[in-house]
C-alpha positions in Angstrom: -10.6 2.3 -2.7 -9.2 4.3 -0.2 -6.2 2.9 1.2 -3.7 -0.3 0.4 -2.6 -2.9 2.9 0.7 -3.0 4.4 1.3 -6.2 2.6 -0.3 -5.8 0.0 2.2 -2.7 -0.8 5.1 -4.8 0.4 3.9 -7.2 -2.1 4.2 -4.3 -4.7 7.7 -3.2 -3.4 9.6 -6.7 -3.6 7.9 -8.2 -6.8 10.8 -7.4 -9.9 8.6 -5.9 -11.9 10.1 -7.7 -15.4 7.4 -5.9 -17.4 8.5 -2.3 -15.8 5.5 0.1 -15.5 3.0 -1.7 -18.2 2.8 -4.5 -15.8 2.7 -2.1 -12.6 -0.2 -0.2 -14.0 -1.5 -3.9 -14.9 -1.8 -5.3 -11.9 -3.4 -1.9 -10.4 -5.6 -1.1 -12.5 -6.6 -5.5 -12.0 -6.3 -5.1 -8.3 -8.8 -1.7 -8.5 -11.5 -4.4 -10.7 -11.3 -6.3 -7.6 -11.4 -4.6 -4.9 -14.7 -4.2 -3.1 -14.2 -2.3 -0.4 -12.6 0.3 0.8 -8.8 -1.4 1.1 -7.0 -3.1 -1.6 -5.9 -5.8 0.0 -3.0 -9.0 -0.7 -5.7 -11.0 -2.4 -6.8 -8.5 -4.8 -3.4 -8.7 -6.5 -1.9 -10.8 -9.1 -1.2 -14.6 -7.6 2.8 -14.1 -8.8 2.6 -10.0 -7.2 1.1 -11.5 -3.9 3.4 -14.4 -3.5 6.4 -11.4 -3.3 4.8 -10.3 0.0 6.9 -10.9 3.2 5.1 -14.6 5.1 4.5 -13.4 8.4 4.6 -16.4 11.1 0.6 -17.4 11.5 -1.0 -16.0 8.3 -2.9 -18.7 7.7 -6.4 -16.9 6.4 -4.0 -14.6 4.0 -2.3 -16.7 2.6 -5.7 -19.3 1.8 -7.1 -15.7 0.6 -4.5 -16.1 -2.3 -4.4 -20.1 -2.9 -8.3 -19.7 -3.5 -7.6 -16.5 -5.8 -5.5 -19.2 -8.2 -8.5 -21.5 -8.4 -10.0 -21.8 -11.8 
């Protein structure tokens, strides 16, 4: 992994972070796991860390990128 998306990181930004840095280094270290290319992307995050993220108008394949992450 080379680079984060932009809302990916706003994801990161706006979450409250309840757990403080434990759950930070958490959902990184998860993200990282899941990541298989060269960007960590929206999806790879925790369902409640990706659902912090700004909706931008016309997201449509994002945010079904996330609804299919919280499939069993």
């Amino acid at each position: 992994m080379r680079d984060i998306n932009p809302r990916a990181l706003d994801a990161l930004k706006r979450y409250d972070w309840p757990g403080n840095i434990r759950e930070l280094r958490n959902a990184i270290e998860r993200a990282i796991l899941f990541c298989d290319g060269p960007t960590l992307e929206l999806a790879h995050l925790p369902l409640e860390i990706a659902h912090a993220a700004e909706p931008l108008a016309g997201d449509e394949d994002e945010e079904a990128a996330v609804a299919f992450q919280a499939k069993p």
